[in-house]
C-alpha positions as CSV (number, residue, x, y, z in Angstrom):
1,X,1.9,-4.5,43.6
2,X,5.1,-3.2,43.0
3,X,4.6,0.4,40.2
4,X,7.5,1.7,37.5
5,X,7.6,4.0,34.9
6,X,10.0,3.7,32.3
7,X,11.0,5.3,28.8
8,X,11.1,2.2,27.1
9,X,10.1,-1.7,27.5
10,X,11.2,-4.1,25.4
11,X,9.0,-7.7,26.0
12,X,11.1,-10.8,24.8
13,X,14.8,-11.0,24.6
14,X,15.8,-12.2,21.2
15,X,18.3,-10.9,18.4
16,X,16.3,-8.0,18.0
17,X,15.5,-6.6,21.7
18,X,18.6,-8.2,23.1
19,X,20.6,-6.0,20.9
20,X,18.4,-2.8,21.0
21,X,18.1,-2.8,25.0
22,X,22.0,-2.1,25.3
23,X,21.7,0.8,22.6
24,X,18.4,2.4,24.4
25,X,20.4,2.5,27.2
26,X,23.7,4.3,26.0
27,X,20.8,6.8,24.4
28,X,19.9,7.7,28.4
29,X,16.6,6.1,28.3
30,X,15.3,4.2,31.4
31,X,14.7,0.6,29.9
32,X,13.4,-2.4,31.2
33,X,13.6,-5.7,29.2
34,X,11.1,-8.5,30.0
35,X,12.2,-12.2,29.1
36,X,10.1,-15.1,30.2
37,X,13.3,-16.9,32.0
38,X,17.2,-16.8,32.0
39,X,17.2,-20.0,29.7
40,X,15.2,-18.1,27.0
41,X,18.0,-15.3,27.0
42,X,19.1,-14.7,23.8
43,X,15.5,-15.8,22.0
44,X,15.1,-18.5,19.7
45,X,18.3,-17.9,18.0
46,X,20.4,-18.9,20.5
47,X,18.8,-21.5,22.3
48,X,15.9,-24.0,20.0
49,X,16.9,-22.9,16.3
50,X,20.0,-21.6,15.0
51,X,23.2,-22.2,16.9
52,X,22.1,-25.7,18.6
53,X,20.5,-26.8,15.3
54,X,24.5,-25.6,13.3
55,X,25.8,-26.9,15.9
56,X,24.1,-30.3,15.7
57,X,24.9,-30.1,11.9
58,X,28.9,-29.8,12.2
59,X,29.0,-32.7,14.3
60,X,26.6,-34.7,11.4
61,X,29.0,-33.2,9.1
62,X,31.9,-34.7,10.5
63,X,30.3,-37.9,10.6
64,X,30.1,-37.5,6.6
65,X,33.7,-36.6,6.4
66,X,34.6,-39.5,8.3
67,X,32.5,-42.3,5.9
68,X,33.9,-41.0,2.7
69,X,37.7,-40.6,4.1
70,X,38.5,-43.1,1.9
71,X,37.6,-41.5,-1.4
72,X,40.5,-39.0,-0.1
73,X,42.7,-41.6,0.5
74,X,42.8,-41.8,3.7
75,X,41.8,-44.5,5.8
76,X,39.2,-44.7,8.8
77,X,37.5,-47.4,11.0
78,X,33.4,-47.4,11.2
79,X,31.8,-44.8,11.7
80,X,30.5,-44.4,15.8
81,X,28.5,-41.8,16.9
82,X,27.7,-40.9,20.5
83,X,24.6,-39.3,21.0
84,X,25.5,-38.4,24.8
85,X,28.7,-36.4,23.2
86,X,27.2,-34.7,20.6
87,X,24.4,-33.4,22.8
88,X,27.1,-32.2,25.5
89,X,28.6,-30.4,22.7
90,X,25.4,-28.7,21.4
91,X,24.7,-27.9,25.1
92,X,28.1,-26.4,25.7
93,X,28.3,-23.9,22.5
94,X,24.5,-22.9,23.2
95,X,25.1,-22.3,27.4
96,X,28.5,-20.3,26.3
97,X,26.6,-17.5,24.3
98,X,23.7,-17.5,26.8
99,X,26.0,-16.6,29.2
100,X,27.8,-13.9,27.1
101,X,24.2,-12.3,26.4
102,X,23.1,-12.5,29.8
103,X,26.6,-10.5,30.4
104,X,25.5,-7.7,28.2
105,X,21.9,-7.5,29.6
106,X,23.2,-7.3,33.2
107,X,25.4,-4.5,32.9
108,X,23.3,-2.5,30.7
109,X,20.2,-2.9,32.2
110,X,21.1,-4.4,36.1
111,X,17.5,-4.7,37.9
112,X,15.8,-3.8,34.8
113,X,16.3,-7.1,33.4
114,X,12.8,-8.8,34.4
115,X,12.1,-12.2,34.1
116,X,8.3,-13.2,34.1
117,X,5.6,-12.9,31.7
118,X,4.2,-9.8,29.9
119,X,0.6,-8.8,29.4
120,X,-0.7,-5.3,27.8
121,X,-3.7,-3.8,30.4
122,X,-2.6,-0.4,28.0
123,X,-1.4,0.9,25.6
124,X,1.5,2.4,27.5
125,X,1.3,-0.5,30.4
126,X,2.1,-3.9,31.0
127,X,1.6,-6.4,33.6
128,X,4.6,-8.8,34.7
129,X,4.1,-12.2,36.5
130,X,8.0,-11.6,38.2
131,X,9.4,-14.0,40.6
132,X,8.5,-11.1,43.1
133,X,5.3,-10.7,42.4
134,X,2.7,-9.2,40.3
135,X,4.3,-6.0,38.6
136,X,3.0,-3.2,36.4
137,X,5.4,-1.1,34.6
138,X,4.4,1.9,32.4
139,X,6.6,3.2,29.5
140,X,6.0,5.7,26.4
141,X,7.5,3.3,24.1
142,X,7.0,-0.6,23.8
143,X,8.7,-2.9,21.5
144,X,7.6,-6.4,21.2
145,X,10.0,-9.2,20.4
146,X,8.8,-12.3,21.6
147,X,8.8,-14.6,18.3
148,X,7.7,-17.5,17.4
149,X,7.2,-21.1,18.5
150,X,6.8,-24.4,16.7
151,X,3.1,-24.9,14.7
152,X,1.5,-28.1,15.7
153,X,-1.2,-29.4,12.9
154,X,-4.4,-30.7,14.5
155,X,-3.8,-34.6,13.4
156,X,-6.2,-37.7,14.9
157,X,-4.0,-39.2,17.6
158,X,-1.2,-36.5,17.3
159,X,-1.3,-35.1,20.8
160,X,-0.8,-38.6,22.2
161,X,1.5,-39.8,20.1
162,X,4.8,-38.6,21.8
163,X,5.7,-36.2,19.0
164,X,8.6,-34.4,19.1
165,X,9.0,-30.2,18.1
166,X,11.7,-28.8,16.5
167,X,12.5,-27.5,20.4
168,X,12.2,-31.0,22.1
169,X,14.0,-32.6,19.8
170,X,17.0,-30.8,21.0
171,X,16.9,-32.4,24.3
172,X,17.1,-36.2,22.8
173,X,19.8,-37.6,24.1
174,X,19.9,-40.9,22.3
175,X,19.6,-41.5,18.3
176,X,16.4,-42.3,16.6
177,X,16.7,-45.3,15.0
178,X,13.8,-44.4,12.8
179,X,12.8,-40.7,12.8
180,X,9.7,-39.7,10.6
181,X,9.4,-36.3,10.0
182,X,6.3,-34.6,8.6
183,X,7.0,-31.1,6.8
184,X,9.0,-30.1,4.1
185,X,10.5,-26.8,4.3
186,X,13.9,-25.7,6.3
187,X,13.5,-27.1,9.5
188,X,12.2,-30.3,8.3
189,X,15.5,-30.6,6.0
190,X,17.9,-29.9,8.1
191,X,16.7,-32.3,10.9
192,X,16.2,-35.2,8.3
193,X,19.3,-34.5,6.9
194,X,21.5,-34.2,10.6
195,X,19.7,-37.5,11.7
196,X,20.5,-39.4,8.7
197,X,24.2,-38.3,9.0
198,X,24.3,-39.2,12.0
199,X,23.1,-42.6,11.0
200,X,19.7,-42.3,11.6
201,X,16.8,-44.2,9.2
202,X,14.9,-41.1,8.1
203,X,11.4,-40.8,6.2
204,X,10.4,-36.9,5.3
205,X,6.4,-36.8,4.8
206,X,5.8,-33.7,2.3
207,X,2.2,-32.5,1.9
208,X,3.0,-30.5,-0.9
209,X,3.9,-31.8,-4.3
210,X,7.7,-30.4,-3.0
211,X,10.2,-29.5,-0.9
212,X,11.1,-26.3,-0.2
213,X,7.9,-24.8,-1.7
214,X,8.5,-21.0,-1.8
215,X,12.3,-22.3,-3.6
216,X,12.9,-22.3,-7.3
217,X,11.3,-25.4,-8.3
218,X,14.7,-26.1,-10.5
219,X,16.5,-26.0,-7.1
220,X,14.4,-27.7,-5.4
221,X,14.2,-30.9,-8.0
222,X,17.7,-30.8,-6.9
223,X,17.6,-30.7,-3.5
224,X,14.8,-33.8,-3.2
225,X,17.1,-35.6,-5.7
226,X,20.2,-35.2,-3.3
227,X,18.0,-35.9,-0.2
228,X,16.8,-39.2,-1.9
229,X,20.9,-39.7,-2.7
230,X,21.8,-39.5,1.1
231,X,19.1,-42.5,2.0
232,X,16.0,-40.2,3.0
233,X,13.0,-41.8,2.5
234,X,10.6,-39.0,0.8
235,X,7.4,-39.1,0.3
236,X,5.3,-35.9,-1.4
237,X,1.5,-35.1,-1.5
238,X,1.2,-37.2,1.7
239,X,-1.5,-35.7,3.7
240,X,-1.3,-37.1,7.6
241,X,-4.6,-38.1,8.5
242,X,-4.0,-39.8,12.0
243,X,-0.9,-41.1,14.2
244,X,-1.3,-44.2,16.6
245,X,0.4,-45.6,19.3
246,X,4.1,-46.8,18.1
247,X,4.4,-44.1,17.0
248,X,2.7,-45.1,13.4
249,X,1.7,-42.3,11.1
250,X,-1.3,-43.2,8.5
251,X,-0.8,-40.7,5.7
252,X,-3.0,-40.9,2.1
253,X,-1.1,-39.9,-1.2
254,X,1.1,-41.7,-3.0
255,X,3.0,-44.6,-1.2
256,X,0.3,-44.0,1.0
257,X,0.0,-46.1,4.2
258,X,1.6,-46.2,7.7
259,X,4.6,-46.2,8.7
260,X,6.5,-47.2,12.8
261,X,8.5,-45.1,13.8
262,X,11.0,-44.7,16.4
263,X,10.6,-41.4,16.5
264,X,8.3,-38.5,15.0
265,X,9.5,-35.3,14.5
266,X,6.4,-32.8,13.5
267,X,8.1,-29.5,11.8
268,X,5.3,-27.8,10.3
269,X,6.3,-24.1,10.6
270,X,6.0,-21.5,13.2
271,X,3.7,-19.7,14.7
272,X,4.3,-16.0,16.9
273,X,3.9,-15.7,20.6
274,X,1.3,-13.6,20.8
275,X,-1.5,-15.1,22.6
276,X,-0.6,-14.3,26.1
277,X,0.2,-10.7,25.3
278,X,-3.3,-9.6,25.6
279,X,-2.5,-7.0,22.4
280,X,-6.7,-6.4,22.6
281,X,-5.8,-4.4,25.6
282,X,-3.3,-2.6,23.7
283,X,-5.0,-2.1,20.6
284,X,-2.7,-3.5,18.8
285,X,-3.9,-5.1,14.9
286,X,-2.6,-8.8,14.4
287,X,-3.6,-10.8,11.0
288,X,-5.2,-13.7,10.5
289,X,-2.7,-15.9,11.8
290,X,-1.4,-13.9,14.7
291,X,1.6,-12.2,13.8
292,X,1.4,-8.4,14.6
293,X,0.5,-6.0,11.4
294,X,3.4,-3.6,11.1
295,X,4.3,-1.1,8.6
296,X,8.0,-0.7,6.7
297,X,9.2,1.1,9.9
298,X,8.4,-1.5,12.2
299,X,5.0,0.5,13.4
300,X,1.8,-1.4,14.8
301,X,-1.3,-0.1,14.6
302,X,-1.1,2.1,17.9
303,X,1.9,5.1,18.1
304,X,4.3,4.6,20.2
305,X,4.3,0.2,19.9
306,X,6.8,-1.3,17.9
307,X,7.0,-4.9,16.5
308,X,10.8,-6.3,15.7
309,X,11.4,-10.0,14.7
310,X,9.9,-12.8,14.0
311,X,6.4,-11.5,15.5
312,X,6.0,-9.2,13.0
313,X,5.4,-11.8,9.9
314,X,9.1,-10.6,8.1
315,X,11.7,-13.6,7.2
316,X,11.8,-15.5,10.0
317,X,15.6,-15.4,10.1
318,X,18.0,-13.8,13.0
319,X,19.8,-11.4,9.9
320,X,16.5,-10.0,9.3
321,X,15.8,-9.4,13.2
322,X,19.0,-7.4,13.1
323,X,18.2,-5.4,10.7
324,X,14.6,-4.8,12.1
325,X,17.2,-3.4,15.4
326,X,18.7,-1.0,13.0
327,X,15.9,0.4,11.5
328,X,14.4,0.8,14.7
329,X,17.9,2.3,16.2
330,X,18.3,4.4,13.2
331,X,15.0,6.0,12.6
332,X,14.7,6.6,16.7
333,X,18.1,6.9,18.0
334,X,20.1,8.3,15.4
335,X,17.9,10.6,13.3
336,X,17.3,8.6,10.6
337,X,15.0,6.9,7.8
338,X,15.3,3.8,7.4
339,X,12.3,1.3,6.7
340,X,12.2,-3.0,4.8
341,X,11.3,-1.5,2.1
342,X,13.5,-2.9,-0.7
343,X,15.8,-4.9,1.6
344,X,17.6,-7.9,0.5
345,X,16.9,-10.9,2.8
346,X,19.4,-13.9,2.3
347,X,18.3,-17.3,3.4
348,X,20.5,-20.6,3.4
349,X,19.4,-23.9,4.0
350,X,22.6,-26.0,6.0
351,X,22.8,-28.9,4.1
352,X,26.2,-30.4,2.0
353,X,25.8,-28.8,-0.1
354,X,24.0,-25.7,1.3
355,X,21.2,-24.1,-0.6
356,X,21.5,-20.2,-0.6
357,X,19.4,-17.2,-2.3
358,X,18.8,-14.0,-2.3
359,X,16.2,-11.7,-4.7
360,X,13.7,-12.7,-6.7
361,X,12.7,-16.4,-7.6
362,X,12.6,-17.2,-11.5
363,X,8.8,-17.3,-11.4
364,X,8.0,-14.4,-9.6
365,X,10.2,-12.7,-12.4
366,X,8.4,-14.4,-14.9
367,X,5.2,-13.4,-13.5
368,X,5.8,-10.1,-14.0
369,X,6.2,-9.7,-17.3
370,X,9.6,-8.0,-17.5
371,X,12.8,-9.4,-19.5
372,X,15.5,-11.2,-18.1
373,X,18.2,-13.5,-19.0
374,X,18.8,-16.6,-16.8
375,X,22.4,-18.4,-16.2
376,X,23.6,-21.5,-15.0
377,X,26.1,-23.4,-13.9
378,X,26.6,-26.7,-12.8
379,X,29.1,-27.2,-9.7
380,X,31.1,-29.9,-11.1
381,X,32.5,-27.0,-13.3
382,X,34.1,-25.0,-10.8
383,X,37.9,-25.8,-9.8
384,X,37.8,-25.7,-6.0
385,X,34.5,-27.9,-6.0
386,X,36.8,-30.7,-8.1
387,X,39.4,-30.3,-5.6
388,X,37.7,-30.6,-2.6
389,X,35.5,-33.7,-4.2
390,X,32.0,-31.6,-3.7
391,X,31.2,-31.2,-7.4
392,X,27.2,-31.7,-6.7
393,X,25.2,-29.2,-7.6
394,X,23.5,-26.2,-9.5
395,X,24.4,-22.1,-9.6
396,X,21.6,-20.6,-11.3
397,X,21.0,-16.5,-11.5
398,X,18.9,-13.9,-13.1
399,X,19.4,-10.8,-14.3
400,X,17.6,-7.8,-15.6
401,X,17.3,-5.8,-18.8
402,X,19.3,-2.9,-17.2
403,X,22.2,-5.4,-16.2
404,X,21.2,-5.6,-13.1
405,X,21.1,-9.7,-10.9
406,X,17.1,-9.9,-10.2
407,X,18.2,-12.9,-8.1
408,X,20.5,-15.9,-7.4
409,X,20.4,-19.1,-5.9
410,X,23.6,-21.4,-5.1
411,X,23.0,-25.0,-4.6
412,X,26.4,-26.0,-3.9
413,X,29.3,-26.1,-1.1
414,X,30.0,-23.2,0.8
415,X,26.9,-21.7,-1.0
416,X,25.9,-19.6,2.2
417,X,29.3,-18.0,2.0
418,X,28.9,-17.6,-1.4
419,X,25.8,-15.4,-1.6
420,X,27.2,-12.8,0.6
421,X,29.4,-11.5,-2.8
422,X,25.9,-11.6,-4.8
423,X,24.5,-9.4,-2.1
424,X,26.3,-7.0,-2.0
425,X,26.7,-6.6,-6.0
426,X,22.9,-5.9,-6.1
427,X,22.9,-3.8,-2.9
428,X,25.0,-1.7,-4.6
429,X,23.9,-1.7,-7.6
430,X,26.4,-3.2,-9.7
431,X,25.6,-5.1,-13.2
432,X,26.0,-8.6,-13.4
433,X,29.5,-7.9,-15.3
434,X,31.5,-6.6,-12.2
435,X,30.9,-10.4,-11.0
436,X,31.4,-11.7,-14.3
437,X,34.8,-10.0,-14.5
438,X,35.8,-9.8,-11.4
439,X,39.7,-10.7,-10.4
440,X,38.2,-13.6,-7.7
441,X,40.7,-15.8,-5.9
442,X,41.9,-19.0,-7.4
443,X,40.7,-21.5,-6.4
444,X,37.5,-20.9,-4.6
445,X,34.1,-21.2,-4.1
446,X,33.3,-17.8,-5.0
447,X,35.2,-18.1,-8.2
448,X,32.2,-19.6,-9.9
449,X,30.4,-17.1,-9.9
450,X,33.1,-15.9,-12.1
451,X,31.7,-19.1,-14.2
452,X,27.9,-18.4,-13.7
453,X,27.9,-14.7,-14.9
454,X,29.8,-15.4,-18.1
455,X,26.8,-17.8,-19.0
456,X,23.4,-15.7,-19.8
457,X,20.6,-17.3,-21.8
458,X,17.6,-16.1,-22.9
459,X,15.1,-18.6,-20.5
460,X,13.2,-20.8,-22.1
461,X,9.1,-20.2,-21.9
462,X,9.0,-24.3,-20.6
463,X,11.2,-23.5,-17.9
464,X,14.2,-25.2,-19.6
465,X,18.0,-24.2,-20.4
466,X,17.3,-21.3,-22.7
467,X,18.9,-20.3,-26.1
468,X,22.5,-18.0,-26.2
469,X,22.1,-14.6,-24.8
470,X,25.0,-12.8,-24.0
């Protein structure tokens, strides 16, 4: 049983330890980084979520482009998608920055890139399953990274069924001619919506009474309404209850029934990697659904053990796994303090047109008590939407007594562009004004918020348009 001691050990590879490895490294610290396989280099990000999934969406995009061309005067044949090319494409982009991380790891870390799985017999120690054997390696640091993996509801018939993950789905390499997807928040969206682009019949089974539950509920009106618009089939409140042979899904709500499908995509949330870890071993506290307990500084429940990513119950989103590495590099590398305390989180859904926020939802504001004034704006009103045809949509933001933006969501295009300005206004503190006022180019996008902050209401205690504010 080959022995090693090393400063640091990073278990799982994504945006996080991928990117902290390299800067333990140029610290002087002997690291070792333990990834379950080469094709899982570069974590989730990289290789089942975000890059294939965009990718997959610029190609159903195009599709889009190319059925309205004629609204833009320009003419067009049908509309042909090939499955086989698409998925080469997706494969390419994805292999392309797996190779470019695998680059990085190698000639930081050389040898000390392991591949095999990681189990805690310490606090300090860990067991590897390497393709040379049975390895223990020792370290006075560990910092787990090994995220998350799609949650599978326990449904009657489910397991044999044939279902598809938001992981396996990737690997299709023809298009569903009906795809039924159960879930209703990001992931479920964005496949219903690709597929359907693509030219795909699509029915969305939502257990809750909406989409995009932790979403404004103004917004997401507006995004089921646009859904519905593109030819998705959506039903809400339907509860899955068992899934036969066919596939055919029996669901109870309203509409209730079953339905054949061609295919069944089952996107349902996540759920961490942390089984196989043996954390008992380690010490190290998980909650009740098994992401690790960690405090604002990325801290487990035992010194020296750090949690970064996904695994550690934050937004699951690669931005916020970043910014886990920095607080991590800052407050251990570079003599610093930072913690998530206070952060600002950005999230965009990748839709046309996108959904984007960041801050506070209205009724978390409302909850607590304090005064605000709400604005909105309707898309169709901003110049660069009329040009470019995409006038659908809803701007809506709130902002504080003091001046300052609570929160903002964009529904409308280039909306995850767009939120990057309203980020940075409340990261630094600015009031609402210096969007307001602010000399923004003409036209564009970001120009409505030009729009949006000039209209401040009072809200209205039903939720409505409120009365003149400011």
């Amino acid at each position: 049983m080959a022995q090693d001691h090393y400063d640091d050990i990073i278990i799982g590879g994504g945006k996080a330890g991928k990117t902290l490895a390299p800067a333990l490294v140029a610290a002087g610290r002997r690291t070792a980084l333990v990834e379950l396989a080469p094709e899982r280099i570069g974590g989730s990000c990289i290789n089942v979520a975000c890059i294939p999934t965009k990718t997959l969406l610029a190609s159903a995009e195009t599709a889009r482009v190319v059925r309205h061309a004629a609204a833009y005067g320009i003419g067009a044949g049908p509309t042909t998608v090939d499955a086989s090319q698409v998925g080469a494409r997706k494969r390419a982009v994805v292999e392309a920055m797996r190779v470019a991380n695998r680059d990085i790891l190698d000639r930081s870390l050389g040898a000390d890139l392991i591949f095999g799985e990681a189990r805690f017999t310490g606090p300090k120690a860990v067991e590897v399953w390497a393709a040379e054997g049975l390895r223990t390696l020792t370290a006075d640091r560990v910092f787990i990274n090994t995220g998350t993996r799609p949650s599978v509801p326990e449904v009657e018939g489910l397991a044999r069924s044939g279902y598809l993950t938001s992981e396996t789905l990737l690997d299709l390499q023809e298009l569903p001619e009906h795809l039924v997807v159960i879930g209703g928040g990001f992931i479920a969206l964005e496949f219903a919506y690709l597929y359907r682009q693509l030219g795909s019949r699509v029915t969305l089974l939502v257990r809750g009474s909406q989409v995009l539950p932790r979403v404004d509920g103004e917004l997401a009106a507006r995004v089921l309404a646009h859904l519905k618009d593109e030819g998705i089939d959506v039903h809400l409140r339907a509860a899955v209850h068992r899934v036969n042979p066919g596939p055919v899904v029996q669901w109870e709500g309203p509409g209730g029934g079953s339905l054949e499908a061609s295919h069944l995509l089952v996107a349902t949330g996540r759920v961490p990697n942390t089984e196989a870890l043996s954390l008992d071993a380690a010490g190290v506290q998980t909650d009740s659904r098994g992401f690790i307990v960690v405090n604002h500084r990325l801290e487990t429940s035992v010194p020296s053990i750090w949690a970064l990513g996904d695994v550690n119950g934050g937004p699951q989103f690669t931005h916020a796994a970043l910014d886990d590495f920095r607080i991590v590099k800052a407050n251990l590398i570079d003599g610093g303090d930072r913690s998530t305390r206070d952060r600002l989180v950005p999230s965009c859904l990748f839709l046309e047109p996108e959904l984007a926020h960041v801050g506070l939802p209205e009724d978390q504001v409302r909850a607590s008590g304090r005064p605000y004034l709400v604005a909105r704006l309707e898309a169709s009103q901003i110049p660069r939407a009329k040009t470019l045809g995409r006038t659908e949509g809803l701007l809506k933001a709130l902002v504080g007594a003091d001046d300052r933006i609570l929160g903002c969501t964009l529904f409308c295009h280039g909306a995850g562009e767009m939120i990057s300005t309203v980020q940075l206004a409340m990261t630094a503190g600015l009031p609402y004004t210096a969007l307001r006022d602010a000399v923004l180019t003409h036209p564009t996008m970001t120009e409505g918020l030009n729009l949006l902050f000039g209209r401040l209401t009072l809200p209205d205690p039903r939720g409505d348009e409120g009365s003149a504010g400011r």
